[in-house]
C-alpha positions as CSV (number, residue, x, y, z in Angstrom):
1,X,1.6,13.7,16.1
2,X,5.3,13.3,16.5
3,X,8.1,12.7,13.8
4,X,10.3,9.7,14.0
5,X,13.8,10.8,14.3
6,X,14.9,7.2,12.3
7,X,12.1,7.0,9.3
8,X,11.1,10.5,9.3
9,X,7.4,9.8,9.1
10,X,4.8,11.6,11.2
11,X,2.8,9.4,13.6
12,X,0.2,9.2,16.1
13,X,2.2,9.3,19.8
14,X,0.8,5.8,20.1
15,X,3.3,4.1,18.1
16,X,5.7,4.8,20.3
17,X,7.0,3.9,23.2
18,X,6.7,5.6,26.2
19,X,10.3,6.9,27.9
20,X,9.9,8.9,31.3
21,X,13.0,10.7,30.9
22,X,12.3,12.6,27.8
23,X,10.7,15.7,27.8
24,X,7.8,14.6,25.9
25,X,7.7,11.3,27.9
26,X,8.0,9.0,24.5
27,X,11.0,7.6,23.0
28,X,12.2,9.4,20.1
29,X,12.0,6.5,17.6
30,X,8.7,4.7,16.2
31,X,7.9,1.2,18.1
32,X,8.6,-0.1,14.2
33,X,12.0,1.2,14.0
34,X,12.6,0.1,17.2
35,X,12.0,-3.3,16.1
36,X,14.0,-3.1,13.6
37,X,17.4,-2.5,15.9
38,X,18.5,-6.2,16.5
39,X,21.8,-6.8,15.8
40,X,22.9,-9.0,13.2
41,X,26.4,-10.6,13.6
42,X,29.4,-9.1,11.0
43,X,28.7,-9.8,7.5
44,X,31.9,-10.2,6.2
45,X,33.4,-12.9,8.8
46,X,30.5,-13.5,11.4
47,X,31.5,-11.9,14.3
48,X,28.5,-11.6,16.7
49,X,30.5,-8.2,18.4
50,X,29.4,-5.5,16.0
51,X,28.5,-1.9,15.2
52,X,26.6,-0.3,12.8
53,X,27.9,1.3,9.6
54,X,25.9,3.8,7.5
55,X,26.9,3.8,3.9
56,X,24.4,7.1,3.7
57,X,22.7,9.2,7.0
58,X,19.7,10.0,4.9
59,X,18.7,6.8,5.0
60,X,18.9,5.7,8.6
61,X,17.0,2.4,8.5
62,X,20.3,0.9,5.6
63,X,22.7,-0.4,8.6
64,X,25.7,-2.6,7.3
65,X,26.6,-4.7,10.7
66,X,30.5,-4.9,10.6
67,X,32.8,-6.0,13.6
68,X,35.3,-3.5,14.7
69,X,38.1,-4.6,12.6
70,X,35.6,-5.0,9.3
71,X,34.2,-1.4,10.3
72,X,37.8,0.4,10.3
73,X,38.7,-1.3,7.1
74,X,35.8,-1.9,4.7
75,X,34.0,1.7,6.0
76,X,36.8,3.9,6.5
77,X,39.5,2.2,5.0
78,X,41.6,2.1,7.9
79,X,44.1,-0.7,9.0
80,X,43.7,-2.5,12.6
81,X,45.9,-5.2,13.3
């Protein structure tokens, strides 16, 4: 049994993938969540360079996909020119 560090549920060590350079030899995220890490291009002006924006860390798998500039502003209401 190992814990999924991205959904928090407890799972059998065969839903996940293995990862020799780990000390338990299995990468720390489910093969589900892992799936669910493709990128999706900015969703405010389409940008297909993004990063990932958590409105809240409790719930890992809620990713906004923002480009830099959409990130600083909309997320942390910085300006970028």
């Amino acid at each position: 049994m190992k814990i999924c560090f991205k959904c928090h549920e407890g799972k059998d060590e065969s839903e996940f993938y293995k990862h020799p350079q780990t000390g338990d030899r299995l990468l720390g995220k489910c093969k589900e969540c892992t799936k669910l890490d493709v990128k999706m291009p900015c969703e405010i002006c389409g940008d297909e360079k993004v990063q990932a924006h958590h409105d809240d860390y409790l719930k890992p798998l809620d990713v906004k996909w923002l480009c830099f500039k959409h990130h600083r502003q909309d997320a942390h209401n910085q300006i970028v020119t």
